[in-house]
DRENNUBA-554525 format. One record per residue: x, y, z of N, C-alpha, C, O in turn. Coordinates in steps of 0.2 Angstrom, whole numbers, plus 2048, in hexadecimal, padded with zeros to 3 digits. Example, Ala and Ser with C-alpha at 12.3 -4.5 7.8 and 13.67 -1.06 7.14 Angstrom:
2
8427E482783E7EA8278427F08278477EF82A;8407F58238447FB824840800827843806828;
***
This chain:
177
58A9644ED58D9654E65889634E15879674DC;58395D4E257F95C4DC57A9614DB5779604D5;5789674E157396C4E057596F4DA57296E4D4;57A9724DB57F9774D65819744CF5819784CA;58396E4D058296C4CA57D96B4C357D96B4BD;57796B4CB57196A4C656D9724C25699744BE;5709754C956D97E4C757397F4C15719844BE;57897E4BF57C97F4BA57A97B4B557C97E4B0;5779764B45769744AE5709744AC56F9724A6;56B9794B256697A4B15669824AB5649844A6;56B9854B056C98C4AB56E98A4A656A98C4A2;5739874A457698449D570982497572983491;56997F49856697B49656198249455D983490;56298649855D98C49656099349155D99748E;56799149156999648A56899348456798D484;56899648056899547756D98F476573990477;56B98A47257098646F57598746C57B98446C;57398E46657699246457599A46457199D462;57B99C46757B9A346857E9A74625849A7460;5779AB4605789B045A57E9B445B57F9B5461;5819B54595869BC45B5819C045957C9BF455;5839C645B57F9CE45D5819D24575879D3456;57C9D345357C9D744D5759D84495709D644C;5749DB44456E9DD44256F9DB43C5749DE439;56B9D643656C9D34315729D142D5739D3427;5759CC43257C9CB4315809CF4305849CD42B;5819D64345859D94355869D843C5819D943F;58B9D543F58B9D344458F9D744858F9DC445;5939D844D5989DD45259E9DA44F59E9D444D;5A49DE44F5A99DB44E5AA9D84475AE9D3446;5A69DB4415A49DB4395A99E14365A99E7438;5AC9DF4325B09E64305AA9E942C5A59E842B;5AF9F14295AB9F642A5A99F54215A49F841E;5AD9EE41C5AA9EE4165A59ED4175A09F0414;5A39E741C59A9E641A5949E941958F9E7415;5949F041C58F9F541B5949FA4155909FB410;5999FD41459AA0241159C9FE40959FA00404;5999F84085999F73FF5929F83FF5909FD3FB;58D9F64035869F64025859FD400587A02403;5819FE3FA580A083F9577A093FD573A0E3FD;577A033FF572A08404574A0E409570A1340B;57BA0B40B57EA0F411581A1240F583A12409;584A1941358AA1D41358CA20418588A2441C;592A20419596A1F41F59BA2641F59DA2841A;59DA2A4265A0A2E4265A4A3042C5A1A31432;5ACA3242A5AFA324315ACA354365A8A3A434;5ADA3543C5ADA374445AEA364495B1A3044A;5AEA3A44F5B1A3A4555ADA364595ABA3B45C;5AAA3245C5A6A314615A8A2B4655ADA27464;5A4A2946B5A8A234735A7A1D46E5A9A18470;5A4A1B4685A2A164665A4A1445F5A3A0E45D;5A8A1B45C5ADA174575B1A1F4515B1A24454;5B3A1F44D5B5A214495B1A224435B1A28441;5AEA1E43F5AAA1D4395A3A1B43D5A1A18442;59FA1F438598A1E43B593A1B433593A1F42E;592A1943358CA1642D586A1642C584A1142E;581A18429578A16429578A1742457CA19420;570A1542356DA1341D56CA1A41856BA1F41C;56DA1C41356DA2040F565A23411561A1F413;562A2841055CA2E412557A2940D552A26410;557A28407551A24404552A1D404550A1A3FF;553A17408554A1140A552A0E40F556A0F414;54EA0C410549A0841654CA0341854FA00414;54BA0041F54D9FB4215479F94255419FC425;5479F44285429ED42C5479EB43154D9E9430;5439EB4375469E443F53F9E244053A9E543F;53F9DD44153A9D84415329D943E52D9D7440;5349DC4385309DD43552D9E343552A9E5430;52D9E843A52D9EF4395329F34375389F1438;5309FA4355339FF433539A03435536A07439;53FA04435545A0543A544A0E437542A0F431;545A1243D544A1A43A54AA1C43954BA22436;550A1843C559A1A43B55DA1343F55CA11445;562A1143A566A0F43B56DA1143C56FA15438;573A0F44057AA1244157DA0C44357DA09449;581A0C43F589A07440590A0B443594A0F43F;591A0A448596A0D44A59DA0844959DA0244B;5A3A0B4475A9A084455ADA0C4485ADA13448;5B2A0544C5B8A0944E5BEA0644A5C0A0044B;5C2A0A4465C7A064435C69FE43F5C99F843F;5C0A0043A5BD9FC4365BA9F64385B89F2434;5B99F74405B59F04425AD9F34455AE9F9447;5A89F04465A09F24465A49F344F5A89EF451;5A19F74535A09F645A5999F845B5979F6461;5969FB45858F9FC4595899FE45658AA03452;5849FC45757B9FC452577A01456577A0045C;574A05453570A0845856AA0A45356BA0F44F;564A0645455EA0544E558A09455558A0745B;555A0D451550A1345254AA0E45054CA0944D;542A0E45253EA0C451538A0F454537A13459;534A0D44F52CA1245552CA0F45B52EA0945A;529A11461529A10466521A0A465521A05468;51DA0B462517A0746051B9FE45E5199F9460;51E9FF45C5229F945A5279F645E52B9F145C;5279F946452B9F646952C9F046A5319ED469;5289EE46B5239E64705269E146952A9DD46A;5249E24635249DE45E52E9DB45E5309D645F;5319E145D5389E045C53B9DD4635419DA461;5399DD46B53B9DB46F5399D346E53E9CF46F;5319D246D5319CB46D5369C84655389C3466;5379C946153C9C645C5439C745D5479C4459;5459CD46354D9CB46754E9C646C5539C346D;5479C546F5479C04745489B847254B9B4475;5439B84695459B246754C9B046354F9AA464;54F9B54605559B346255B9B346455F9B1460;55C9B746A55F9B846E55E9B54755639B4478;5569B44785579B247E5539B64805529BC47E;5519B348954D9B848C5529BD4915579BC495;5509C248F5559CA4915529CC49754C9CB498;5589CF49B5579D24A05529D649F5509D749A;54F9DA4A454A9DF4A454B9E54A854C9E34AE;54B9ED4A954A9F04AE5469F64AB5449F74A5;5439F94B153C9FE4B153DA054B453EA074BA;53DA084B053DA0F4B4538A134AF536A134AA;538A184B5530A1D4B2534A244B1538A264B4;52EA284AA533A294A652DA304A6528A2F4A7;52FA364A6528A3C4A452BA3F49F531A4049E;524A4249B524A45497525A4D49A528A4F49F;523A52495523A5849751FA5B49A520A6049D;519A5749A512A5849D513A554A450EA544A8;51AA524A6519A4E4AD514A494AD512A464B2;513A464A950FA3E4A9516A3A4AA51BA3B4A7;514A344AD517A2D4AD517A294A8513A2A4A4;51BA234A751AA204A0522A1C4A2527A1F4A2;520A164A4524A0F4A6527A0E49F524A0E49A;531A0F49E534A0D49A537A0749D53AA074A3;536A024985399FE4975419FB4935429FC48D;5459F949754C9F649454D9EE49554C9EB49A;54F9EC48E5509E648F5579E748C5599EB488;55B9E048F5649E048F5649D948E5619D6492;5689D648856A9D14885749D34895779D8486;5769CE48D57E9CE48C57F9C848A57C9C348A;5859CA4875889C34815919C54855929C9489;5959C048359D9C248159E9C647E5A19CB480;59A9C547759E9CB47259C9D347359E9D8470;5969D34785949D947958B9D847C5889D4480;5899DE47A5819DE47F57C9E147957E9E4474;5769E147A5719E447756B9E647C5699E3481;56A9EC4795659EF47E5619F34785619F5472;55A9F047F5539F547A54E9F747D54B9F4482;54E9FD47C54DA03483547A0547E548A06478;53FA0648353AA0547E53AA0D47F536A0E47A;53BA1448253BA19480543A1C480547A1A484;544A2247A54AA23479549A29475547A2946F;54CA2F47A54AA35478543A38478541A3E478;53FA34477538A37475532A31478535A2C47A;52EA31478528A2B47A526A2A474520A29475;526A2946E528A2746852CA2246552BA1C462;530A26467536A2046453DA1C468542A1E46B;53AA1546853FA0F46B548A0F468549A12463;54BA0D46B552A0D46A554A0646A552A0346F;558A024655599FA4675629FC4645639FE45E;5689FC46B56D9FD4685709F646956E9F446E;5759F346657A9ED4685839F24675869F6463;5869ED46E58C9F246F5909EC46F58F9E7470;5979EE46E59D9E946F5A09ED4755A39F2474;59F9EB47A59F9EF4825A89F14815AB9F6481;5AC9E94815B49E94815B59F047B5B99F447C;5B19F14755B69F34725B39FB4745B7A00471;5B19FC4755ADA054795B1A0647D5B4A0B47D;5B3A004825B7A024895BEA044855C2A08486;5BF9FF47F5C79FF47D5C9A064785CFA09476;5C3A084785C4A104735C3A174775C4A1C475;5C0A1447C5C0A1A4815C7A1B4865C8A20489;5CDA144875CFA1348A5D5A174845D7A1D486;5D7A1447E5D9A194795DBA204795E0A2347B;5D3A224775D2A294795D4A2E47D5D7A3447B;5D3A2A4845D5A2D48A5DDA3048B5DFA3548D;5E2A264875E7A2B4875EAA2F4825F0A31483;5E6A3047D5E9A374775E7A3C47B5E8A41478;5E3A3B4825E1A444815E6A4448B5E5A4948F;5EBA4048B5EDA414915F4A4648E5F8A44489;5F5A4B4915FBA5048F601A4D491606A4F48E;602A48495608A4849560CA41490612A3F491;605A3E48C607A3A489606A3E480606A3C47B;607A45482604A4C47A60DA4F47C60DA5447F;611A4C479618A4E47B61CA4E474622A4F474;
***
């Protein structure tokens, strides 16, 4: 018993004192949808998608920064006026920089490695780091779409699963009566 106690309070002693909730410049998950749509850097417009109804980014002439680099597209996804999900674009050159300042604070992230080819059939090791929270998870996939450009999305897993589940039954016929 005292093994176990002590690998438990070993893991305990190696989390964060304080765990950030999951969000990007205090827009955190589970933020209603005023936070971004009074801001006029942003603008926001209905749709259909697994990850919400309302989608939001930064207006065509307004710049943002994640850890000090350049973000090339920002998107806030809203389902029924609550944030479920961020998904920030960045150069793939600036990867390494943005993972070590998620790791500071959030924690060190899972890792996994798979190889990735171009058109030309070359190899090229992408990288995914995964951090999981309660409120949801963040992943930062160092190629995404292209060998250029990284992807760092954070998700409210519960609320994806709860709007697909939704979904599902508006499109069952025998509940279209």
């Amino acid at each position: 018993m005292k093994p176990l106690f002590l690998a438990l309070a070993g893991a305990l002693a190696a989390l964060p004192a304080h765990a950030d909730p999951l969000g990007f410049k205090g827009i955190d998950l589970g933020s209603p949808l005023v936070r971004i749509a009074i801001d006029p850097r942003h603008e926001c417009h209905a749709l259909n998608t697994p990850l919400g109804d309302i989608l939001c980014s930064l207006r065509s002439h307004e710049t943002e920064t994640i850890a000090g680099v350049p973000i090339v597209s920002v998107f806030y996804f809203y389902d029924r006026g609550v944030l479920t999900g961020i998904q920030i674009t960045i150069a793939e050159k600036d990867f390494q920089r943005v993972v070590h300042a998620l790791d500071g604070k959030y924690g060190a992230a899972r890792l996994s490695r798979e190889m990735v080819k171009n058109l030309k059939g070359e190899l090229f090791e992408n990288r995914t780091y995964l951090w999981n929270r309660a409120d949801g998870s963040l992943q930062a996939q160092r190629y995404s779409g292209s060998l250029d450009k990284s992807l760092i999305r954070y998700s409210d897993d519960n609320a994806a699963r709860r709007l697909q589940q939704r979904r599902a039954v508006a499109k069952d016929p025998m509940k279209d009566l």
